[in-house]
C-alpha positions as CSV (number, residue, x, y, z in Angstrom):
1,X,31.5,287.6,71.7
2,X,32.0,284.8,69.5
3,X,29.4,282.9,67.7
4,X,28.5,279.4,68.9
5,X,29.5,277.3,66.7
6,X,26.0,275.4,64.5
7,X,26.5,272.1,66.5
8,X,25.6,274.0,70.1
9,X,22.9,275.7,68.3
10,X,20.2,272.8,69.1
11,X,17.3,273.2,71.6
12,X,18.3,271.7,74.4
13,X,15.9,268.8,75.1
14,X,13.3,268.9,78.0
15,X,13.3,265.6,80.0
16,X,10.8,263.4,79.9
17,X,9.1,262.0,82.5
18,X,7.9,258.2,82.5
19,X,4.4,257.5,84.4
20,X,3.7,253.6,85.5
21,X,0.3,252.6,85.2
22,X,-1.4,251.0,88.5
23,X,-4.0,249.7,86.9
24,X,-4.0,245.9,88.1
25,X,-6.5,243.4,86.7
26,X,-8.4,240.9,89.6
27,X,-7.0,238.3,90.0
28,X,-11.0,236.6,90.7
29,X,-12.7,238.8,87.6
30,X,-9.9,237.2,85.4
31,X,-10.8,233.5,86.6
32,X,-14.5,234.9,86.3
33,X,-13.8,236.1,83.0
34,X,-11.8,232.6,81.9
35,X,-14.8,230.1,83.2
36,X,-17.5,231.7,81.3
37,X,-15.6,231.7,78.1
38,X,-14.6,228.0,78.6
39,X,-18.1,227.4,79.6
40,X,-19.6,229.3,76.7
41,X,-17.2,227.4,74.2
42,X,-18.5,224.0,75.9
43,X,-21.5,224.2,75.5
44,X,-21.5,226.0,72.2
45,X,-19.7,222.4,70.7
46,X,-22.0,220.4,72.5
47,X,-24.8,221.9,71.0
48,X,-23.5,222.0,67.5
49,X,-22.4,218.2,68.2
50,X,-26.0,217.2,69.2
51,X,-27.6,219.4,66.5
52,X,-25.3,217.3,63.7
53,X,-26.4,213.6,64.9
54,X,-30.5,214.4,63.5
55,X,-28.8,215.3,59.9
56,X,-26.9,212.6,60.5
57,X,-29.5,209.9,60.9
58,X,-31.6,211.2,58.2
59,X,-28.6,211.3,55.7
60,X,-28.3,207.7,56.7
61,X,-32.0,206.7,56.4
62,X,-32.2,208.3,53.1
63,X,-28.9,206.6,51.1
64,X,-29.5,203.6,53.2
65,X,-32.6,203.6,51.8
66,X,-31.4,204.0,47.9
67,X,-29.3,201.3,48.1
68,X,-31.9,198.8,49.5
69,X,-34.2,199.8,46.9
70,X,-31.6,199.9,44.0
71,X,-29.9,196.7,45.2
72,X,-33.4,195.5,44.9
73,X,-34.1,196.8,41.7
74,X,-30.6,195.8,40.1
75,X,-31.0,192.3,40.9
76,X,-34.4,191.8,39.4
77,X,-33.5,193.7,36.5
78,X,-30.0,191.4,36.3
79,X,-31.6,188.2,36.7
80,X,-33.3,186.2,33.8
81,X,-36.7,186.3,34.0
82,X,-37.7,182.6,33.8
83,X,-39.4,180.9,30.6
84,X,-42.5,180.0,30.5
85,X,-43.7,176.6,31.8
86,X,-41.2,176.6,34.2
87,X,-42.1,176.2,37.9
88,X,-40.7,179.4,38.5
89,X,-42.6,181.1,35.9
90,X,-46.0,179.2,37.1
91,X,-45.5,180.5,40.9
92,X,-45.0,183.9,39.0
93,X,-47.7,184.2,37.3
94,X,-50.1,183.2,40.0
95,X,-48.5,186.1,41.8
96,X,-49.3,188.4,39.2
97,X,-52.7,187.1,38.9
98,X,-53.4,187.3,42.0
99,X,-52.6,191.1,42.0
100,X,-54.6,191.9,39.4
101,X,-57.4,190.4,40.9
102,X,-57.4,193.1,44.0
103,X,-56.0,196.0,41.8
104,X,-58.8,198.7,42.1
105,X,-60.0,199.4,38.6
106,X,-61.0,195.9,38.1
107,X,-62.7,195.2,41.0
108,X,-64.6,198.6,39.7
109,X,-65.3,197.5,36.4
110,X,-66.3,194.0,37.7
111,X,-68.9,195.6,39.6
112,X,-70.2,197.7,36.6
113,X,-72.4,195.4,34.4
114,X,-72.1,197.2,31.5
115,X,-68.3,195.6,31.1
116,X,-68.2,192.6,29.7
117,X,-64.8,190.8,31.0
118,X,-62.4,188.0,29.6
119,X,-59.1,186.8,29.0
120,X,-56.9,187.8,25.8
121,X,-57.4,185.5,23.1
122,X,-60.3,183.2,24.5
123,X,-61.4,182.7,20.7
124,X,-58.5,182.1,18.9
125,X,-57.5,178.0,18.8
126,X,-55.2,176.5,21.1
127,X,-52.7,175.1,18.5
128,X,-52.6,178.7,17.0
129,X,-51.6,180.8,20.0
130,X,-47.6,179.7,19.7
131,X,-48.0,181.0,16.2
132,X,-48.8,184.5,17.5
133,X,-46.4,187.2,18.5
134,X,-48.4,188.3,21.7
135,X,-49.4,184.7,22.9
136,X,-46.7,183.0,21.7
137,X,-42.8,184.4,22.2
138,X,-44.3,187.5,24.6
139,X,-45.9,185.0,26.5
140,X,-45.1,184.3,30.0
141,X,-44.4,186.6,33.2
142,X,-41.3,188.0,31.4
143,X,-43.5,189.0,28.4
144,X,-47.3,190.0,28.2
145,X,-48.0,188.2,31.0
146,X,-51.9,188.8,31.7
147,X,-54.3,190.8,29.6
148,X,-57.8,190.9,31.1
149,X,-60.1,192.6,28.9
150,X,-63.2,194.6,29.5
151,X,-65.6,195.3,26.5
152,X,-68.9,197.8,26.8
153,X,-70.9,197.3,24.0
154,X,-72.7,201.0,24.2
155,X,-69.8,202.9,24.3
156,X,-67.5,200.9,21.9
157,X,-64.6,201.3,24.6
158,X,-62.0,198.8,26.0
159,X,-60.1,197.9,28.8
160,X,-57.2,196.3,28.8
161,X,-55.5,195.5,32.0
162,X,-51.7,194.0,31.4
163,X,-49.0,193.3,33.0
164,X,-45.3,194.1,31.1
165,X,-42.3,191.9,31.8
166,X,-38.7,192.1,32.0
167,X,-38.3,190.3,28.7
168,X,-39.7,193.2,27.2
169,X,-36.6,195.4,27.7
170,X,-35.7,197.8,25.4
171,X,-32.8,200.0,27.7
172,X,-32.8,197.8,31.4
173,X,-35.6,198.0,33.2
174,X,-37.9,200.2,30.1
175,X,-40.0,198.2,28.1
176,X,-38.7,198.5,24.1
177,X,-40.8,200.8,21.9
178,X,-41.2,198.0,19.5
179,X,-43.6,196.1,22.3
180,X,-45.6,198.6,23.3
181,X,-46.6,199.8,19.7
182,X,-47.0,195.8,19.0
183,X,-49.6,196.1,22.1
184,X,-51.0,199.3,21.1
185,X,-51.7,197.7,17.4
186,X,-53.5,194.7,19.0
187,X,-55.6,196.6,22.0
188,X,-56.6,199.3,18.9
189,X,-57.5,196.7,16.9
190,X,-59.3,194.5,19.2
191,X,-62.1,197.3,19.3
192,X,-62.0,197.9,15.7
193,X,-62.8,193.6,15.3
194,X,-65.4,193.6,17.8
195,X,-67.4,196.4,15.8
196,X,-66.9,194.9,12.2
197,X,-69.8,193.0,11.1
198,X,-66.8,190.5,10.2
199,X,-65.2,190.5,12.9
200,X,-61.6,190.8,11.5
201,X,-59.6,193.4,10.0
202,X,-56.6,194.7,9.3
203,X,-54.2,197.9,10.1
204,X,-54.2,200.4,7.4
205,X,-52.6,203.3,9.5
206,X,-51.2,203.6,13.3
207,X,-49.7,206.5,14.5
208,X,-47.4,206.0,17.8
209,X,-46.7,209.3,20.4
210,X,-44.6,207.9,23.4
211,X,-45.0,210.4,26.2
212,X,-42.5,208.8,29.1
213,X,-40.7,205.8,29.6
214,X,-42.3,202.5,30.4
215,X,-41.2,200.3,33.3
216,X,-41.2,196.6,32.8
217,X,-42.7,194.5,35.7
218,X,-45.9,196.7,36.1
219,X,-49.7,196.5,35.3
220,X,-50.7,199.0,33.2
221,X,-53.7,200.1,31.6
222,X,-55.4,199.8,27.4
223,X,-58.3,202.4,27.1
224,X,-59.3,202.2,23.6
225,X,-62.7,203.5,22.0
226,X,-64.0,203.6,18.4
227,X,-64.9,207.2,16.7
228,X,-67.7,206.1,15.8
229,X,-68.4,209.3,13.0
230,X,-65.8,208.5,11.1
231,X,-65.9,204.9,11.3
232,X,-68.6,202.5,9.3
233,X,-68.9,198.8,8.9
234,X,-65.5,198.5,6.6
235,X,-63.6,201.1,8.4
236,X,-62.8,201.8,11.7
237,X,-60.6,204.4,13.1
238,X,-59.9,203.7,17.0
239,X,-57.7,206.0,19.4
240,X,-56.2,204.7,22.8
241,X,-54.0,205.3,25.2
242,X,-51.3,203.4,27.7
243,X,-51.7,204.5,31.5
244,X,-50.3,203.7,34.6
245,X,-52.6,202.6,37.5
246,X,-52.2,206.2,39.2
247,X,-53.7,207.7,35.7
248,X,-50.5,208.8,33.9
249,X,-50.3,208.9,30.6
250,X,-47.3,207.1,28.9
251,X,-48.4,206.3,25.2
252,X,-50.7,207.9,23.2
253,X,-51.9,205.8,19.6
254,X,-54.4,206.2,16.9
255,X,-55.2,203.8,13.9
256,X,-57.4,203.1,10.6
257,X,-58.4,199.6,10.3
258,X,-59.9,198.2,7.4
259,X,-61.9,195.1,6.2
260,X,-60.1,193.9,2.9
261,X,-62.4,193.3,-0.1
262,X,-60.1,191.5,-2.2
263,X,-59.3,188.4,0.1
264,X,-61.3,187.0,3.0
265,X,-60.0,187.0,6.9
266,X,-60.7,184.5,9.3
267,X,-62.9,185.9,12.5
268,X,-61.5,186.6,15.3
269,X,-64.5,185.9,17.2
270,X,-66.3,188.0,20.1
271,X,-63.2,186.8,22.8
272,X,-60.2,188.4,21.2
């Protein structure tokens, strides 16, 4: 017998036999199955879209409310304050008088009788005050525009209770460094004057610590008090600080005041 030849040598292949599936879906679980995914996915959005409209709102309240208050702010720091003895200036600084007539801490040290109270200045001459840095070109609503002054004779301590205005602007809107060590200087050496047999002096020494920026168009408050063991009836060495009405500190200031012996001062008398 004769070989096959190699091509006839392969298996011969079984046949294969194709099975249909009969598996059929429901027509109704399909429809079922579609309604409650379309329903699911409608009210999933409408619940996301009602959840957004809260965030929303408040988003909007809040920047609203930034630019309302620095719209505000931007046009009173852009403006010119007015100069004094100008109506404008007069109807401003009975407003700011009239605040600092309910502000807390003086209605407490007006009811304290151990503080003495005045106005800044009360002793010095009327044709002198334009002459003066604080009651002449810081005069005004735009510069110092009220110091009220409290004095307590036991405890060699003052009050000072001013208001800053926007011509005192260092940066816009901060009072300059230069004013508030010029006001420092003056509430320092206001207690130094009132001790000194003399009543007068001069500064010999102030040190200047600025702890935070100072806003212009606020009341702010001068507590000053003599050292009294250091301090004798030629020298005087007086430490204060600059607060806001809340109790923040925003400049802290020491000095040495002196009374000269080679030339005589004029008193500043009891109302400085």
């Amino acid at each position: 017998m004769r070989p096959l030849p190699p091509l006839l040598r392969r298996p011969i292949p079984r046949p294969q036999t194709t099975y249909l599936s009969t598996t059929r879906t429901s027509p109704l679980r399909h429809n079922s199955t579609t309604a409650t995914t379309a329903s699911s996915t409608t009210t999933s959005g409408n619940a996301s879209t009602q959840s957004r409209w809260p965030r929303r709102l408040l988003y909007a309240t809040i920047f609203g409310g930034l630019g309302l208050y620095t719209g505000k702010n931007a046009t009173a720091w852009l403006r010119a304050p007015p100069a004094p003895g100008t109506p404008e200036d007069a109807l401003e600084m009975h407003r700011i008088q009239s605040t600092l007539n309910v502000l807390p801490i003086v209605r407490q040290l007006r009811a304290d009788p151990s503080w003495k109270e005045w106005g800044a200045y009360e002793d010095i001459p009327e044709d002198a005050l334009p002459r003066r840095l604080t009651s002449g070109p810081l005069k005004g609503s735009r510069g110092l525009a009220v110091q009220r002054i409290f004095w307590n004779e036991a405890t060699k301590e003052a009050v000072n209770i001013v208001y800053i205005g926007s011509g005192t602007d260092g940066w816009l809107g901060i009072v300059h460094g230069g004013v508030l060590a010029t006001l420092m200087d003056e509430s320092l050496g206001r207690v130094a004057a009132l001790t000194f047999p003399a009543r007068t002096g001069v500064t010999a020494n102030l040190n200047v610590n600025y702890r935070a920026p100072v806003d212009a168009n606020d009341f702010y408050v001068v507590h000053t008090q003599l050292d009294p063991e250091r301090s004798t009836d030629r020298k005087a060495f007086v430490q204060g600080q600059l607060r806001g009405l809340t109790g923040k500190v925003y400049v802290e200031a020491e000095a040495l005041f002196v009374v000269p012996k080679k030339f005589s001062l004029g008193s500043m008398g009891n109302k400085f």
